[in-house]
SEMI-192005 format. One record per residue (C-alpha): x, y, z. Coordinates in steps of 0.1 Angstrom, whole numbers, padded with zeros to 4 digits, always signed. Layout:
! residues N
XYZ ...
This chain:
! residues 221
+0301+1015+0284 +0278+1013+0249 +0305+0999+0234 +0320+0975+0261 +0285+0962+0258 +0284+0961+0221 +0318+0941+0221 +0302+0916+0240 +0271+0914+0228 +0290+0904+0196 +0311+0883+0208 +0281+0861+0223 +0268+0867+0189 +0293+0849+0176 +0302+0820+0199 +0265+0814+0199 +0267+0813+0155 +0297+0787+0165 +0283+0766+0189 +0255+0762+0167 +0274+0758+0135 +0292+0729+0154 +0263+0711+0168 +0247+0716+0133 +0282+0696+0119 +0283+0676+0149 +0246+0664+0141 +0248+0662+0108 +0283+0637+0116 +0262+0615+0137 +0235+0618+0112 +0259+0608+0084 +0276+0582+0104 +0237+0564+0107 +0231+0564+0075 +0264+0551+0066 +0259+0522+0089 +0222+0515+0083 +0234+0515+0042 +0260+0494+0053 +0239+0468+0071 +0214+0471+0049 +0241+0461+0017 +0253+0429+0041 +0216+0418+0041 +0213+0420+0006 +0247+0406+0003 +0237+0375+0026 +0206+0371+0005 +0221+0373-0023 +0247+0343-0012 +0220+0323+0005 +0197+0321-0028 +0232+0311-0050 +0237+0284-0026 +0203+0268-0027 +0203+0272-0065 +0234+0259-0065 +0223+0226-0041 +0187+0228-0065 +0211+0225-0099 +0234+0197-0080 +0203+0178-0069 +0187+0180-0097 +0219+0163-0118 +0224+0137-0095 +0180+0123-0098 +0190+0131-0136 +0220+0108-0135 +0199+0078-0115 +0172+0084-0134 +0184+0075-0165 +0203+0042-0146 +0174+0032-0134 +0157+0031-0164 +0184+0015-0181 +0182-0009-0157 +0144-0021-0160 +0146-0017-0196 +0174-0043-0197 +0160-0065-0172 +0129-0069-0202 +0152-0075-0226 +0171-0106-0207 +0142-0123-0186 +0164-0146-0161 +0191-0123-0148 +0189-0115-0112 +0222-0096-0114 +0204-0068-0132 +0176-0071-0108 +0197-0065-0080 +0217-0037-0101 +0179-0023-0109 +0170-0028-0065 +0198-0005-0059 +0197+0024-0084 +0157+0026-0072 +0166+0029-0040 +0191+0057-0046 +0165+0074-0067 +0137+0069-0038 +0161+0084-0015 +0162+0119-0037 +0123+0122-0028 +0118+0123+0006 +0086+0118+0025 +0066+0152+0014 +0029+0137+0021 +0004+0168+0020 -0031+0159+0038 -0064+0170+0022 -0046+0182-0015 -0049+0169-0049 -0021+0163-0060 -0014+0153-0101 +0019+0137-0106 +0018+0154-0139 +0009+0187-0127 +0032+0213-0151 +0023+0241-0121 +0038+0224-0085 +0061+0198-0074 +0045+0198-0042 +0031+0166-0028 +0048+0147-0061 +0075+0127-0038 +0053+0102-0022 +0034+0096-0059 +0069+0090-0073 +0082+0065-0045 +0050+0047-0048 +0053+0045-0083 +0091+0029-0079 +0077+0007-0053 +0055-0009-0078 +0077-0014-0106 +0105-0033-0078 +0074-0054-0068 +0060-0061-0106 +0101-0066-0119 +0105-0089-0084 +0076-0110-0103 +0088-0109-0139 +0125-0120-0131 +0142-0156-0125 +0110-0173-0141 +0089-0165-0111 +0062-0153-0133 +0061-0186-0152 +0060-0207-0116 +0033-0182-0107 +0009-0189-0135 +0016-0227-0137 +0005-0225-0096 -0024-0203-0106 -0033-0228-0135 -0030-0257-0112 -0052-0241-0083 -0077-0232-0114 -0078-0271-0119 -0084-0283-0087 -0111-0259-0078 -0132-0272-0110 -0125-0302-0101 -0142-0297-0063 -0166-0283-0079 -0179-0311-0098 -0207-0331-0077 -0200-0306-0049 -0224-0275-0033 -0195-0250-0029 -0192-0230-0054 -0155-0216-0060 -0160-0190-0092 -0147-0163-0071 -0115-0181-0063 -0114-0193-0097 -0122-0158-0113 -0098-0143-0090 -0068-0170-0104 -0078-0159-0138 -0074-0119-0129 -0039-0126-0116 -0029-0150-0146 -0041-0124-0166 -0021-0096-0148 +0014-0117-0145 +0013-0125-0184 +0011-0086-0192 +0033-0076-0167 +0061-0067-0191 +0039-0041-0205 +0031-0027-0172 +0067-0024-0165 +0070-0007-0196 +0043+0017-0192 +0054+0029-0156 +0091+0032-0172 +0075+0054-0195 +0048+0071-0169 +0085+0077-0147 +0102+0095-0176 +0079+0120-0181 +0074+0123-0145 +0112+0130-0133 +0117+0151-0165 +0083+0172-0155 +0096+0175-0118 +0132+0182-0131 +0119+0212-0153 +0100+0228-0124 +0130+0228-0099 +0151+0240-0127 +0128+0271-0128 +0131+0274-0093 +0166+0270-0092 +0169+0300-0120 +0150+0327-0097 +0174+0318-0072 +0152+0298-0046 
């Protein structure tokens, strides 16, 4: 009877040792199997990442080319429009590359920043400075072309005239408008160099905003 109940004693022994040995492998599978699938999830995250950063860089590098490209049109374009005073063909030519370019910045207007066009640290807020800046130089060229700056000065010299003489035997005095004509005369004749300087002030500017995204583009954001 002792050793019936030995026998079975060992045999329970032993299915017990290989039930557990088999949950223990069993466990140890399902274990396994997690960490297999949280390593493998975790490698397609880092593989998405890693595919979603080469694309914007990729998009950063190919946007920054193309405002390279009209960039350098546009001021081709301005510079030659200085050089040859009456043709409207390169003012048109000079319209459309700004446009192009002003299309490359969209609206980015931050509230209550501020914001240095020349800043060597952020791009941020720069757009809207760089559109105005465009706007300006379209608006001064607009002026300088066609000989529209010469009719504007003879006009403002002509007004000049007839204010002083009103003013002679009369109350009213008209300095103001007279001082004002003088201002603009005074503007219109050096607008050339203004065009000049913000060609010059747009260089640096793009090349500036161009070496920042670069950066940016090289860590992949």
């Amino acid at each position: 009877m002792d050793v019936f109940i030995n026998a079975v004693s060992e045999n329970i022994v032993e299915i017990v040792s290989l039930v557990s040995a088999g949950a223990i492998a069993i466990v140890s599978a399902i274990q396994s199997r997690k960490s297999q699938l949280e390593t493998n999830s975790l490698t397609e995250k880092l593989n998405q990442i890693n595919v979603d950063a080469n694309l914007k860089a990729s998009a950063r590098i190919e946007w920054i080319q193309n405002v390279r490209n009209t960039t350098s049109k546009v001021l081709s374009a301005y510079y030659a429009i200085l050089r040859s005073l009456s043709d409207e063909d390169l003012f048109k030519d000079a319209y459309e590359q700004t446009q192009l370019l002003m299309l490359y910045f969209g609206c980015d207007k931050v509230e209550n920043v501020d914001i240095e066009l020349m800043s060597k640290d952020t791009n941020q807020g720069k757009n809207e400075l760089i559109i105005d800046l465009l706007e300006g130089m379209q608006i001064k060229t607009d002026l300088f072309v066609c000989g529209r700056i010469n009719n504007q000065i003879e006009r403002d010299q002509q007004k000049i005239e007839e204010f002083l003489e009103l003013s002679q035997g009369n109350e009213t005095n008209y300095s103001d408008q007279i001082d004002k004509l003088r201002e603009e005369i005074l503007l219109l004749n050096n607008l050339p160099n203004q065009i000049k300087s913000d060609a010059k002030k747009l260089r640096e500017a793009i090349s500036l905003y161009l070496k920042i995204e670069w950066d940016i583009a090289k860590n992949g954001n």
